[in-house]
C-alpha positions as CSV (number, residue, x, y, z in Angstrom):
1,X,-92.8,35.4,-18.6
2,X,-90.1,33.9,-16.4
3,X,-92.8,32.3,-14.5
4,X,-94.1,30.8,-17.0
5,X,-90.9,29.3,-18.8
6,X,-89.8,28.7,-15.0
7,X,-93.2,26.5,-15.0
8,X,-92.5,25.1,-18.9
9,X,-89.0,24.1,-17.9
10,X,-90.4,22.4,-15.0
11,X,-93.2,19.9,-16.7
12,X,-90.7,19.1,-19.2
13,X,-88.2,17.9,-16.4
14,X,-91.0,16.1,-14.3
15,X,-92.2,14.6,-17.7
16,X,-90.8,11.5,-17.5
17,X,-91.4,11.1,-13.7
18,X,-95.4,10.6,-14.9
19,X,-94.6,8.8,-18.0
20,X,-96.0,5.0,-17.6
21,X,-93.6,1.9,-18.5
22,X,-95.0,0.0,-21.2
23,X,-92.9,-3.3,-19.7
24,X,-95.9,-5.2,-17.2
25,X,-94.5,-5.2,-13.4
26,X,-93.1,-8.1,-12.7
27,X,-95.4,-11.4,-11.6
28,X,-94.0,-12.6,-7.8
29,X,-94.4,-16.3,-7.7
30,X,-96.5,-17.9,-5.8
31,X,-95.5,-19.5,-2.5
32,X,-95.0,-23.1,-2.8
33,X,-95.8,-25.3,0.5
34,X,-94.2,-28.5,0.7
35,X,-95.6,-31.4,1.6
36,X,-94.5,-33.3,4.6
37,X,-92.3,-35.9,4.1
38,X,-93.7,-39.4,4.9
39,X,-92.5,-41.1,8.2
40,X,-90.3,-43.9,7.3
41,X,-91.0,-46.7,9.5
42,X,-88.1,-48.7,10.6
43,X,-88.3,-51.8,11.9
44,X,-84.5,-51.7,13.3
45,X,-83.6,-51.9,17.0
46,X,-84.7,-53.1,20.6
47,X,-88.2,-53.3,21.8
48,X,-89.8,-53.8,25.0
49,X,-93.4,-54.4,26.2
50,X,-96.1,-56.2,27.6
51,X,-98.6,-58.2,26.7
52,X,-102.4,-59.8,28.2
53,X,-104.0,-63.3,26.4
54,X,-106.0,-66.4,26.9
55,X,-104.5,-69.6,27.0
56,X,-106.0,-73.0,26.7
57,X,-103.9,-76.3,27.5
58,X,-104.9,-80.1,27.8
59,X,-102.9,-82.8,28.6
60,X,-101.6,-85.6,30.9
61,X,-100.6,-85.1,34.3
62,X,-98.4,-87.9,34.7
63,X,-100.8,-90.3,36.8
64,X,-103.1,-91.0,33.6
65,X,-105.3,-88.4,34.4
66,X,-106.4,-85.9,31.3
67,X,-107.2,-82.1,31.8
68,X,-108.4,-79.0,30.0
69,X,-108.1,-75.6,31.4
70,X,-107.7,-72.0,30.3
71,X,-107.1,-69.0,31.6
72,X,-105.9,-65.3,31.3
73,X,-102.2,-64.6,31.5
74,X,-99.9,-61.5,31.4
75,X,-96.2,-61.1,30.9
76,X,-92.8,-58.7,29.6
77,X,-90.7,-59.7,26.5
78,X,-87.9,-57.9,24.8
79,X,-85.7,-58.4,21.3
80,X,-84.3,-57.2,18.8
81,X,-85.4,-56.5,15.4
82,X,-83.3,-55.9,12.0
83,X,-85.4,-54.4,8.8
84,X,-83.7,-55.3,5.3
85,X,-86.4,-53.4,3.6
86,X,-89.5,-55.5,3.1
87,X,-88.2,-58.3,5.6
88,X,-87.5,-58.0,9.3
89,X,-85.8,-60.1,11.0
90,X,-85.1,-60.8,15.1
91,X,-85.0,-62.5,18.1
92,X,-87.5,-62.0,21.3
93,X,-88.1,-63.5,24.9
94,X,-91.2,-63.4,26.3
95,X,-91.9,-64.7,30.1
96,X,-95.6,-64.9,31.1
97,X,-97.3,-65.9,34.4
98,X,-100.6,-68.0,33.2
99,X,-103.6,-68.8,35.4
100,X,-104.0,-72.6,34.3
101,X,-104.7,-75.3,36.8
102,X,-103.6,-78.4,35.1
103,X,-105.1,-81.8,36.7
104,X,-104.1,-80.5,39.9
105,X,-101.0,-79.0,38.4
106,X,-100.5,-75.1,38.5
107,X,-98.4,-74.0,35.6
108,X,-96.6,-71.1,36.7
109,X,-94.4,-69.4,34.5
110,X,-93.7,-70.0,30.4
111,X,-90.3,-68.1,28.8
112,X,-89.9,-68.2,25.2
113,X,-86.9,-67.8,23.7
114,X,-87.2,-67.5,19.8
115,X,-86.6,-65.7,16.3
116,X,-89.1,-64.5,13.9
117,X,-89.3,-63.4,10.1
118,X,-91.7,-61.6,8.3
119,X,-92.5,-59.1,5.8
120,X,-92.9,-55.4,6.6
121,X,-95.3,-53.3,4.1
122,X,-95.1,-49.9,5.7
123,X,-96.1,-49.6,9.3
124,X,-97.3,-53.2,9.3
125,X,-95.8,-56.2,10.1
126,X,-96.7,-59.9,9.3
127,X,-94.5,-62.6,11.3
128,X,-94.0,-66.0,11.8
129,X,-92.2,-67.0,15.4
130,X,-90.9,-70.0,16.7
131,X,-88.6,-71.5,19.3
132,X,-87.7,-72.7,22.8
133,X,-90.3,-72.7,25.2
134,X,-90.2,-73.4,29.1
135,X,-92.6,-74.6,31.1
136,X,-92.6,-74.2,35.1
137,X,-95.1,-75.7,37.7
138,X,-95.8,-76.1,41.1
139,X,-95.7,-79.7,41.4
140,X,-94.1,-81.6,38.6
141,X,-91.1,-79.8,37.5
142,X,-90.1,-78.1,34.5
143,X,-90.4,-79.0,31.2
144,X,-88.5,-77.8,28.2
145,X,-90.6,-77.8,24.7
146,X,-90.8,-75.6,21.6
147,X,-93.4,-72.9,20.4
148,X,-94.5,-72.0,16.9
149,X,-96.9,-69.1,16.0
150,X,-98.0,-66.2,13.7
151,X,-98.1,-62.9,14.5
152,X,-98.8,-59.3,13.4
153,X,-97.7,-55.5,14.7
154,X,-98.3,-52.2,13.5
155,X,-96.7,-49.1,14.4
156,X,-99.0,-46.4,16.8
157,X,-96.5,-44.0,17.0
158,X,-93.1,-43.4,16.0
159,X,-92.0,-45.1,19.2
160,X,-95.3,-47.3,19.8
161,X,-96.1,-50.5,18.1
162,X,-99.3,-52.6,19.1
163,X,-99.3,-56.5,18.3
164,X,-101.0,-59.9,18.4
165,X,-99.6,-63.2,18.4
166,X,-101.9,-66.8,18.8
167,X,-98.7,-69.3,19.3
168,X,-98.6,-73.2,19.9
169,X,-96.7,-74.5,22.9
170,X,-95.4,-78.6,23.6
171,X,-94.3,-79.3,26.6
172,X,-93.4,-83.3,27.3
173,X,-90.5,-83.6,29.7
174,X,-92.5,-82.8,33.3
175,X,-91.3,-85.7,36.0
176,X,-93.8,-88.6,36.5
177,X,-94.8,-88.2,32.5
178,X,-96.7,-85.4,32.6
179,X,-96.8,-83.5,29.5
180,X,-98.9,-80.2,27.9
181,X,-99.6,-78.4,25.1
182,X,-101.8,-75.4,24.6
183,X,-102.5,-72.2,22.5
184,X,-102.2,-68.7,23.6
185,X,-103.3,-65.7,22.3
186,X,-102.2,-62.4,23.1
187,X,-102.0,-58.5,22.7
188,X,-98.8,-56.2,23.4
189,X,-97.9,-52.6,23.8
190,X,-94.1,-52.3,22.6
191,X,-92.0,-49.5,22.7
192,X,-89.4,-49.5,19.9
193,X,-85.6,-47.6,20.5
């Protein structure tokens, strides 16, 4: 009989030990994945690059002559660029080596020396450029004359943008009267710090 009030005692201990609880287990949440944030893209700070076009130039040469040539060119430039939210401003120089034979006149080097203002939408840029533009040549001198042009750059990368520009050049100060003006069109590769 001890056994079997031993073995009573014992159910009616473990009894609540099997009993269920009528309160539902708790519910984990669950996880929650974030989405990335998007890259801001700033248009603030120095750049450098380089770019390749096409030019075509007519003119005078100074004797009464007329030409018309074009050519490939290549070149560096570097500025400076300050974002005030959907504008950017800044200032850039740009020195290119073009392959233009001019009446007998090889033009060989152009700078620019400039500012430009656009607005920024996102990773895009849309500018307008102008400023002061040197030409150099082989036989006539230099000559100092302005540019004017529109442009547009988008950002690659974070670091990377890739731009086009098509940009009017005068040039009428050459000795002897010679004077140019021509069109370029270009592409650039810019790294942005």
């Amino acid at each position: 009989m001890q056994r079997v009030l031993a073995s009573l005692a014992a159910m009616a201990l473990a009894a609540p030990a099997f009993a269920g609880n009528i309160a539902p287990a708790p519910v984990e949440p669950a996880p929650v994945f974030a989405e990335p944030a998007p890259v801001g893209y700033d248009w603030t700070g120095y750049h450098v690059g380089a770019q390749i076009g096409y030019a075509d130039a007519e003119g005078n040469n100074g004797d009464g002559d007329d030409f018309d040539d074009d050519g490939f060119l290549y070149g560096l430039g570097f500025g400076y660029d300050y974002d005030l939210g959907n504008y950017v401003l800044g200032v850039a120089f740009d020195y290119t080596r073009p392959d233009l034979d001019l009446g007998g006149v090889e033009v060989d080097e152009i700078a620019r020396l400039g500012a430009r203002a656009g607005y920024g939408a996102g990773r895009n840029l849309f500018y307008g450029t102008a400023g002061y533009a040197l030409g150099v040549t082989d036989s006539v001198g230099d000559s100092d004359g302005y540019f004017a042009g529109l442009g547009y750059e988008v950002f690659a990368t974070e670091k990377l943008t890739v731009g086009t520009e098509v940009i009017y050049h005068k040039f009428d100060d050459f000795s002897d009267g010679a004077d140019a003006e021509g069109t370029t069109a270009e592409v650039s590769l810019n790294f942005r710090f």
